[in-house]
BAKE-235299 format. One line per field, with one value per residue (C-alpha): residue in three letters; chain; x, y, z. Coordinates in Angstrom, 3 decimals. Example, Ala and Ser with C-alpha at 12.3 -4.5 7.8 and 13.67 -1.06 7.14 Angstrom:
residuo: Ala, Ser;
cadena: A, A;
east: 12.300, 13.670;
north: -4.500, -1.060;
up: 7.800, 7.140;
***
This chain:
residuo: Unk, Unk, Unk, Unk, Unk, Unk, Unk, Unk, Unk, Unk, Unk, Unk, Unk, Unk, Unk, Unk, Unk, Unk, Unk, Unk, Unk, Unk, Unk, Unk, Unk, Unk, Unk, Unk, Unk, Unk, Unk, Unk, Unk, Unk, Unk, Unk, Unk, Unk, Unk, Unk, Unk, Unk, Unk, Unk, Unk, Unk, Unk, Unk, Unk, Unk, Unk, Unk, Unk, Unk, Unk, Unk, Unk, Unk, Unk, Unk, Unk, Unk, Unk, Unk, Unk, Unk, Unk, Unk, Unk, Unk, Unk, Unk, Unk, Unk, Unk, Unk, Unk, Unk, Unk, Unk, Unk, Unk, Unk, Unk, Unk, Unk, Unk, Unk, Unk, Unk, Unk, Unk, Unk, Unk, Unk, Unk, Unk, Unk, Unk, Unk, Unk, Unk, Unk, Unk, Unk, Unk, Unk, Unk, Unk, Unk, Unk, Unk, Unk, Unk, Unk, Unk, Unk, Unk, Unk, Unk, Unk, Unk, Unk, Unk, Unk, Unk, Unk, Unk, Unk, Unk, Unk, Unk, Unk, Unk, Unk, Unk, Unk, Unk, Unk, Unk, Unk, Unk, Unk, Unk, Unk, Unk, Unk, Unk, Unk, Unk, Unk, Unk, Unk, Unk, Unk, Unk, Unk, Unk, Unk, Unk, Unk, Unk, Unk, Unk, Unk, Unk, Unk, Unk, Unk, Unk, Unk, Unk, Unk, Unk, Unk, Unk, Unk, Unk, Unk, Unk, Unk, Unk, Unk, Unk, Unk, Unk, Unk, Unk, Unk, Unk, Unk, Unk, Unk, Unk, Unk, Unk, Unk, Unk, Unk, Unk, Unk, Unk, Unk, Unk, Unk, Unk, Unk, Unk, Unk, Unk, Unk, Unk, Unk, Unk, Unk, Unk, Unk, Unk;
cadena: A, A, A, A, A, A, A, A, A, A, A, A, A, A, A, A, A, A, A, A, A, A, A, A, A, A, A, A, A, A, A, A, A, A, A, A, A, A, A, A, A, A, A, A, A, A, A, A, A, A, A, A, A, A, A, A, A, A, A, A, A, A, A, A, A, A, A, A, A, A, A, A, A, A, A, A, A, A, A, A, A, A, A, A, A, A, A, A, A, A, A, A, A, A, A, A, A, A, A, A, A, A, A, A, A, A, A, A, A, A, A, A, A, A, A, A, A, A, A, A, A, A, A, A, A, A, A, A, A, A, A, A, A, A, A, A, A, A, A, A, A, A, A, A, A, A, A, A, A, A, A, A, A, A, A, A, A, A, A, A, A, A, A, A, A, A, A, A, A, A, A, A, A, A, A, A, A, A, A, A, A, A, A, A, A, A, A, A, A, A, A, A, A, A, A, A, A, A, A, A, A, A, A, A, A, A, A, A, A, A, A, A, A, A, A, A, A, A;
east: -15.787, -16.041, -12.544, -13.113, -11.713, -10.518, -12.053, -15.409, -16.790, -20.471, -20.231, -20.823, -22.301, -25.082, -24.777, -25.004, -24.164, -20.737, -19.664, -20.495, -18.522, -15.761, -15.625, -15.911, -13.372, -10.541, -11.434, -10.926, -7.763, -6.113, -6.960, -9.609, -11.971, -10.190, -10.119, -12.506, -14.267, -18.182, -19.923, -23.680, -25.504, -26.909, -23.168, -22.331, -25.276, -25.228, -21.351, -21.569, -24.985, -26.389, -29.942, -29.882, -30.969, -27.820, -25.549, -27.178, -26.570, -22.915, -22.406, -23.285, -21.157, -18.008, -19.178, -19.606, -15.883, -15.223, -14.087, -17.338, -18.677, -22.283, -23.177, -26.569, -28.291, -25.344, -23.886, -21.889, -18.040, -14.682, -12.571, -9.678, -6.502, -5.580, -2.397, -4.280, -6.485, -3.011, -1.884, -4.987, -5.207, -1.585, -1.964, -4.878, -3.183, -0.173, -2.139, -3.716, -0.650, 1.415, -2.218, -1.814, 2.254, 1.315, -1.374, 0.663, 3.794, 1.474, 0.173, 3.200, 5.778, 8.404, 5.443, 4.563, 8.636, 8.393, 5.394, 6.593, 10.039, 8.200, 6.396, 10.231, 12.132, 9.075, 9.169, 13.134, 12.253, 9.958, 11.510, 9.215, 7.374, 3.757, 5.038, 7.081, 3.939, 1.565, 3.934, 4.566, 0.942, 0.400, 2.836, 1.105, -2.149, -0.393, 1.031, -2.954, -3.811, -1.456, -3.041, -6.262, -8.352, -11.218, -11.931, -8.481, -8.235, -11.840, -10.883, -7.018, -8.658, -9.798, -6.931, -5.026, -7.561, -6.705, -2.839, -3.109, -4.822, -2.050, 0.382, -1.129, -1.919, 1.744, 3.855, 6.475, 7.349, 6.859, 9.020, 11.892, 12.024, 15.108, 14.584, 12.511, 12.560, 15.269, 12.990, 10.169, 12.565, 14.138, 10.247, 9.837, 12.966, 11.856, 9.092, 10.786, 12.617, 9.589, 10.897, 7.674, 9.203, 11.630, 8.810, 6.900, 9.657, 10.528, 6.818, 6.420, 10.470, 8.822, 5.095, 6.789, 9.002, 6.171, 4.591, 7.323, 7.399, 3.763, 3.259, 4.198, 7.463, 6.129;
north: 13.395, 12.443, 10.276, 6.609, 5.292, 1.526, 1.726, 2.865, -0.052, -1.446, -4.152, -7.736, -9.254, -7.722, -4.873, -3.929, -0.508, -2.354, -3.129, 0.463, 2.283, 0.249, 1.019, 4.598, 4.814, 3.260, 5.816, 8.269, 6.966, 6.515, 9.917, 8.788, 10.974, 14.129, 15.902, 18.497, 16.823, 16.702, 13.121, 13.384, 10.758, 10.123, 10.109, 7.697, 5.245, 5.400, 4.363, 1.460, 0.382, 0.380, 2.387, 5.183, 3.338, 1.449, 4.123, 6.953, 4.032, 3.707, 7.411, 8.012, 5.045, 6.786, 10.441, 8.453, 7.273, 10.996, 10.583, 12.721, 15.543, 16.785, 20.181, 21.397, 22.648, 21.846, 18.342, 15.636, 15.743, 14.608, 15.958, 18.337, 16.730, 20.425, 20.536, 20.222, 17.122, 15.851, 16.425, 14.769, 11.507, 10.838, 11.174, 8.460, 6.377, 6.714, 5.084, 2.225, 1.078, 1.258, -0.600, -2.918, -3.510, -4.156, -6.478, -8.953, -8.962, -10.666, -13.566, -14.795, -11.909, -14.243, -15.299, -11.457, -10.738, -13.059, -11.982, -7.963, -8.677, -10.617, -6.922, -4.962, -7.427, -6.479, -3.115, -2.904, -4.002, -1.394, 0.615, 3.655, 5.941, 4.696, 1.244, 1.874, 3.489, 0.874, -1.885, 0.834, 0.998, -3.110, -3.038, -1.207, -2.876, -6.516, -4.861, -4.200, -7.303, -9.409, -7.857, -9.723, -6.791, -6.310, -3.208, -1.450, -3.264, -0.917, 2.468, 1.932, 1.623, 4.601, 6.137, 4.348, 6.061, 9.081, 8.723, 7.718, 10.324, 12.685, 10.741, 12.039, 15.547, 15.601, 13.287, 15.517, 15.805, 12.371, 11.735, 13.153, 11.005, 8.590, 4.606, 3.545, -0.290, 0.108, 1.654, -0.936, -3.383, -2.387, -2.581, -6.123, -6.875, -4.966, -7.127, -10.275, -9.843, -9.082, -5.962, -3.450, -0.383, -0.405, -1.123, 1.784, 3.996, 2.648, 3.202, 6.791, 8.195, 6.560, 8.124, 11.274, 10.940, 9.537, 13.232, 15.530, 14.145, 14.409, 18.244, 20.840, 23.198, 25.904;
up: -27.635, -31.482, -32.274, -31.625, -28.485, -27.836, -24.522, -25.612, -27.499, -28.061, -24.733, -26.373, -23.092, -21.351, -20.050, -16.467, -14.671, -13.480, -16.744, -18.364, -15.139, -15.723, -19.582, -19.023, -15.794, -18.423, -20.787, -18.455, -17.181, -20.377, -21.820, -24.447, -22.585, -20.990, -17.679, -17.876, -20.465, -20.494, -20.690, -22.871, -22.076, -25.581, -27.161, -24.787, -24.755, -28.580, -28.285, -25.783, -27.553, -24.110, -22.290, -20.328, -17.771, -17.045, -17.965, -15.530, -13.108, -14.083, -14.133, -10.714, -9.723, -11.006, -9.337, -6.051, -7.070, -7.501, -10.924, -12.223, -11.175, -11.488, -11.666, -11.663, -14.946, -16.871, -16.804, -15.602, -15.963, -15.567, -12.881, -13.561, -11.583, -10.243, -7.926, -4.819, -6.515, -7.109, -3.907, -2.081, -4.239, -3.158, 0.382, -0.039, -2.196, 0.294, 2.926, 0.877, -0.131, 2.848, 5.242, 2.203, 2.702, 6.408, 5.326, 2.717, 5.224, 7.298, 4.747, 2.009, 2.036, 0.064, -2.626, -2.671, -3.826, -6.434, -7.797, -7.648, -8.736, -11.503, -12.965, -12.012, -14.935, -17.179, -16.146, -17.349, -20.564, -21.012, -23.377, -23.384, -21.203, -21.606, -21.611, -18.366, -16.699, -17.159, -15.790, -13.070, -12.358, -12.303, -9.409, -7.523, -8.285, -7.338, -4.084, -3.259, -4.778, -2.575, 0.608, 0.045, 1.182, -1.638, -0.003, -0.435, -3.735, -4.682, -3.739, -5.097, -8.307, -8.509, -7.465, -9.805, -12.696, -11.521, -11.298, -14.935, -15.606, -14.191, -16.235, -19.283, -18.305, -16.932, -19.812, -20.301, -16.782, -16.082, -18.926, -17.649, -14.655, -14.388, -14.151, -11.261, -11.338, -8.683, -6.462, -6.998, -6.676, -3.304, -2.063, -3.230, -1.376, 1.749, 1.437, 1.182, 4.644, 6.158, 7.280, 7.995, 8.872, 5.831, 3.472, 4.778, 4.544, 1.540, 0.191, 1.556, -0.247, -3.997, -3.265, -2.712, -5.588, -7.787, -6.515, -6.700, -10.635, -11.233, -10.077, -12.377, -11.044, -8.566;
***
Protein backbone atom coordinates (compact mmCIF):
# COMPACT_ATOMS: atom_id res chain seq x y z
CA UNK A 1 0.00 0.00 0.00
CA UNK A 2 2.82 2.53 -1.19
CA UNK A 3 1.01 4.79 -4.22
CA UNK A 4 -0.69 7.81 -2.76
CA UNK A 5 -4.35 7.62 -2.45
CA UNK A 6 -6.89 10.71 -2.53
CA UNK A 7 -8.76 9.11 0.17
CA UNK A 8 -5.91 8.60 2.49
CA UNK A 9 -4.92 12.06 3.49
CA UNK A 10 -3.34 13.61 6.79
CA UNK A 11 -7.16 14.59 8.47
CA UNK A 12 -6.99 18.54 8.99
CA UNK A 13 -9.53 18.50 11.96
CA UNK A 14 -9.05 16.40 14.87
CA UNK A 15 -9.12 13.26 14.60
CA UNK A 16 -11.51 10.86 16.11
CA UNK A 17 -11.98 6.99 15.46
CA UNK A 18 -15.22 8.09 13.26
CA UNK A 19 -13.41 10.19 11.09
CA UNK A 20 -10.33 7.67 10.48
CA UNK A 21 -13.09 4.61 9.72
CA UNK A 22 -14.68 6.66 7.41
CA UNK A 23 -11.36 7.64 5.54
CA UNK A 24 -10.27 4.18 5.35
CA UNK A 25 -13.92 2.55 4.39
CA UNK A 26 -13.72 5.06 1.07
CA UNK A 27 -10.43 3.80 0.40
CA UNK A 28 -11.56 0.57 0.46
CA UNK A 29 -14.53 1.15 -1.58
CA UNK A 30 -12.91 2.93 -4.30
CA UNK A 31 -10.04 0.50 -4.78
CA UNK A 32 -7.17 2.69 -3.30
CA UNK A 33 -6.72 -0.06 -0.84
CA UNK A 34 -7.58 -3.61 -2.36
CA UNK A 35 -9.56 -6.65 -1.38
CA UNK A 36 -7.30 -8.87 0.17
CA UNK A 37 -5.08 -6.22 0.98
CA UNK A 38 -3.32 -6.05 4.47
CA UNK A 39 -3.77 -2.72 6.62
CA UNK A 40 -0.21 -1.97 9.00
CA UNK A 41 -1.04 0.08 11.45
CA UNK A 42 2.15 2.19 11.37
CA UNK A 43 1.70 2.84 7.38
CA UNK A 44 -1.52 3.97 8.08
CA UNK A 45 -1.16 6.20 11.18
CA UNK A 46 1.93 7.72 9.52
CA UNK A 47 -0.48 8.48 6.39
CA UNK A 48 -3.52 10.01 8.17
CA UNK A 49 -0.97 11.79 10.67
CA UNK A 50 -3.08 10.32 13.35
CA UNK A 51 -2.13 7.76 16.89
CA UNK A 52 -2.63 4.39 17.13
CA UNK A 53 -4.90 4.95 19.50
CA UNK A 54 -7.65 6.30 17.36
CA UNK A 55 -6.91 4.26 14.45
CA UNK A 56 -7.00 0.68 16.38
CA UNK A 57 -10.36 2.25 17.40
CA UNK A 58 -11.37 2.92 13.80
CA UNK A 59 -10.11 -0.40 12.63
CA UNK A 60 -12.21 -2.42 14.72
CA UNK A 61 -15.13 -0.20 13.79
CA UNK A 62 -14.86 -1.25 10.13
CA UNK A 63 -14.23 -5.25 11.18
CA UNK A 64 -17.44 -4.88 13.30
CA UNK A 65 -18.79 -3.42 9.78
CA UNK A 66 -17.29 -6.60 8.31
CA UNK A 67 -15.23 -4.75 5.96
CA UNK A 68 -11.87 -6.07 7.91
CA UNK A 69 -10.99 -9.05 9.00
CA UNK A 70 -8.61 -9.99 11.85
CA UNK A 71 -6.73 -12.96 11.93
CA UNK A 72 -4.71 -14.02 14.72
CA UNK A 73 -0.81 -13.70 14.65
CA UNK A 74 -0.93 -12.17 11.38
CA UNK A 75 -3.02 -9.06 10.77
CA UNK A 76 -5.96 -7.17 10.01
CA UNK A 77 -7.38 -7.16 6.41
CA UNK A 78 -9.67 -6.35 3.80
CA UNK A 79 -12.25 -8.76 2.78
CA UNK A 80 -12.10 -10.64 -0.52
CA UNK A 81 -15.76 -10.09 -2.22
CA UNK A 82 -15.80 -14.01 -3.18
CA UNK A 83 -19.06 -15.16 -5.07
CA UNK A 84 -20.81 -16.20 -2.05
CA UNK A 85 -19.66 -12.64 -0.21
CA UNK A 86 -21.27 -11.28 -3.31
CA UNK A 87 -24.12 -13.21 -3.09
CA UNK A 88 -24.81 -12.47 0.75
CA UNK A 89 -24.26 -8.59 0.66
CA UNK A 90 -27.04 -8.50 -1.99
CA UNK A 91 -29.56 -10.34 -0.24
CA UNK A 92 -28.96 -7.68 2.69
CA UNK A 93 -28.83 -4.88 0.68
CA UNK A 94 -32.06 -6.31 -1.03
CA UNK A 95 -33.90 -5.96 2.12
CA UNK A 96 -32.67 -2.47 3.21
CA UNK A 97 -33.71 -1.04 0.28
CA UNK A 98 -36.96 -2.52 -0.35
CA UNK A 99 -37.94 -1.84 4.22
CA UNK A 100 -36.61 1.56 3.04
CA UNK A 101 -39.09 1.83 -0.26
CA UNK A 102 -41.88 0.81 2.24
CA UNK A 103 -40.70 3.40 4.62
CA UNK A 104 -40.51 6.74 2.19
CA UNK A 105 -43.95 5.62 0.45
CA UNK A 106 -45.21 6.28 3.69
CA UNK A 107 -43.72 10.02 4.34
CA UNK A 108 -43.39 12.28 0.74
CA UNK A 109 -43.46 9.64 -2.09
CA UNK A 110 -43.99 12.57 -4.80
CA UNK A 111 -40.91 14.72 -3.09
CA UNK A 112 -38.96 11.29 -3.05
CA UNK A 113 -39.62 11.10 -7.29
CA UNK A 114 -38.33 14.32 -7.72
CA UNK A 115 -35.45 13.98 -5.82
CA UNK A 116 -34.54 10.28 -7.58
CA UNK A 117 -35.53 11.36 -10.97
CA UNK A 118 -33.24 14.33 -10.11
CA UNK A 119 -29.80 11.66 -9.81
CA UNK A 120 -31.54 9.43 -13.20
CA UNK A 121 -31.04 12.90 -15.64
CA UNK A 122 -27.48 13.06 -14.03
CA UNK A 123 -27.03 9.58 -14.32
CA UNK A 124 -27.79 9.86 -18.39
CA UNK A 125 -25.25 12.26 -18.73
CA UNK A 126 -22.83 10.13 -17.37
CA UNK A 127 -20.86 9.33 -20.11
CA UNK A 128 -18.62 6.63 -18.64
CA UNK A 129 -18.62 3.64 -16.53
CA UNK A 130 -17.14 4.98 -13.24
CA UNK A 131 -19.07 8.08 -13.74
CA UNK A 132 -22.35 6.07 -14.32
CA UNK A 133 -21.62 3.93 -11.14
CA UNK A 134 -21.19 6.52 -8.73
CA UNK A 135 -24.44 8.38 -9.74
CA UNK A 136 -25.84 4.74 -9.69
CA UNK A 137 -24.69 4.33 -6.20
CA UNK A 138 -26.10 8.01 -4.92
CA UNK A 139 -29.49 6.66 -5.90
CA UNK A 140 -29.50 4.21 -3.92
CA UNK A 141 -28.06 6.08 -1.03
CA UNK A 142 -31.04 8.93 -1.51
CA UNK A 143 -33.64 6.01 -1.74
CA UNK A 144 -32.22 5.10 2.03
CA UNK A 145 -31.83 8.56 2.74
CA UNK A 146 -35.49 9.48 1.96
CA UNK A 147 -36.71 6.71 4.40
CA UNK A 148 -35.52 8.68 7.38
CA UNK A 149 -34.32 5.57 9.16
CA UNK A 150 -30.58 6.39 10.45
CA UNK A 151 -30.34 2.90 11.18
CA UNK A 152 -30.88 1.46 7.60
CA UNK A 153 -29.07 4.53 6.35
CA UNK A 154 -25.75 2.87 8.72
CA UNK A 155 -25.61 -0.60 7.62
CA UNK A 156 -26.50 0.42 3.72
CA UNK A 157 -23.31 2.12 3.91
CA UNK A 158 -21.46 -0.46 4.28
CA UNK A 159 -23.00 -2.33 1.87
CA UNK A 160 -22.70 0.27 -0.46
CA UNK A 161 -18.56 0.02 0.27
CA UNK A 162 -18.71 -3.23 -0.57
CA UNK A 163 -20.79 -3.05 -3.85
CA UNK A 164 -18.15 -0.56 -4.93
CA UNK A 165 -15.82 -2.59 -4.18
CA UNK A 166 -17.29 -5.37 -6.50
CA UNK A 167 -17.52 -2.76 -9.15
CA UNK A 168 -13.89 -2.58 -9.32
CA UNK A 169 -12.94 -6.16 -8.87
CA UNK A 170 -15.69 -6.85 -11.57
CA UNK A 171 -15.25 -3.54 -14.21
CA UNK A 172 -15.18 -5.36 -17.16
CA UNK A 173 -18.28 -7.16 -16.53
CA UNK A 174 -19.96 -4.37 -15.16
CA UNK A 175 -18.92 -2.59 -18.14
CA UNK A 176 -20.70 -4.45 -20.44
CA UNK A 177 -23.99 -3.82 -18.90
CA UNK A 178 -26.56 -1.80 -21.08
CA UNK A 179 -28.07 1.69 -19.77
CA UNK A 180 -29.85 1.42 -16.52
CA UNK A 181 -31.31 4.90 -15.87
CA UNK A 182 -34.51 3.36 -17.26
CA UNK A 183 -34.64 1.03 -14.60
CA UNK A 184 -33.94 3.63 -11.82
CA UNK A 185 -36.25 5.66 -13.36
CA UNK A 186 -39.27 3.28 -13.54
CA UNK A 187 -38.57 2.97 -9.53
CA UNK A 188 -38.83 6.67 -8.98
CA UNK A 189 -42.04 6.50 -10.85
CA UNK A 190 -43.28 3.44 -8.93
CA UNK A 191 -42.62 5.55 -6.19
CA UNK A 192 -44.42 8.48 -7.21
CA UNK A 193 -47.85 6.56 -7.48
CA UNK A 194 -47.38 5.25 -4.30
CA UNK A 195 -47.65 1.94 -5.59
CA UNK A 196 -45.77 -0.59 -2.90
CA UNK A 197 -45.97 -3.75 -4.47
CA UNK A 198 -44.65 -2.44 -7.89
CA UNK A 199 -41.76 -0.74 -6.23
CA UNK A 200 -40.80 -3.90 -4.53
CA UNK A 201 -41.00 -5.82 -7.50
CA UNK A 202 -39.53 -3.31 -9.27
CA UNK A 203 -36.54 -3.18 -6.63
CA UNK A 204 -36.04 -7.00 -6.39
CA UNK A 205 -35.90 -7.53 -11.01
CA UNK A 206 -32.79 -4.41 -10.79
CA UNK A 207 -31.06 -6.09 -7.46
CA UNK A 208 -31.04 -9.19 -9.34
CA UNK A 209 -29.89 -7.67 -12.44
CA UNK A 210 -27.39 -5.41 -10.57
CA UNK A 211 -26.24 -9.27 -9.33
CA UNK A 212 -26.43 -11.29 -12.27
CA UNK A 213 -23.87 -8.34 -13.71
CA UNK A 214 -21.63 -8.27 -10.77
CA UNK A 215 -20.82 -12.22 -10.57
CA UNK A 216 -18.39 -13.57 -12.85
CA UNK A 217 -20.02 -16.31 -15.65
CA UNK A 218 -20.34 -19.81 -13.94
Amino acid sequence: MNKTSRYLEPLIRESTPSIIADKIRDAIGHGDIPAGAQLYEADLARTLGVSRGPLREGLQRLTQEGLLTSVRNRGVFVIEMTPDNVRDMYLLRSAIERAALGLLLKRDPSGARDRLTDICIEMEKAHDVPARSEVDIAFHEELVALSGSERLRRVHRTMITETRMCIHALAESYALSDDRVAEHQAIADAIAKADPDDADRLMVEHMDDALARLMPAE
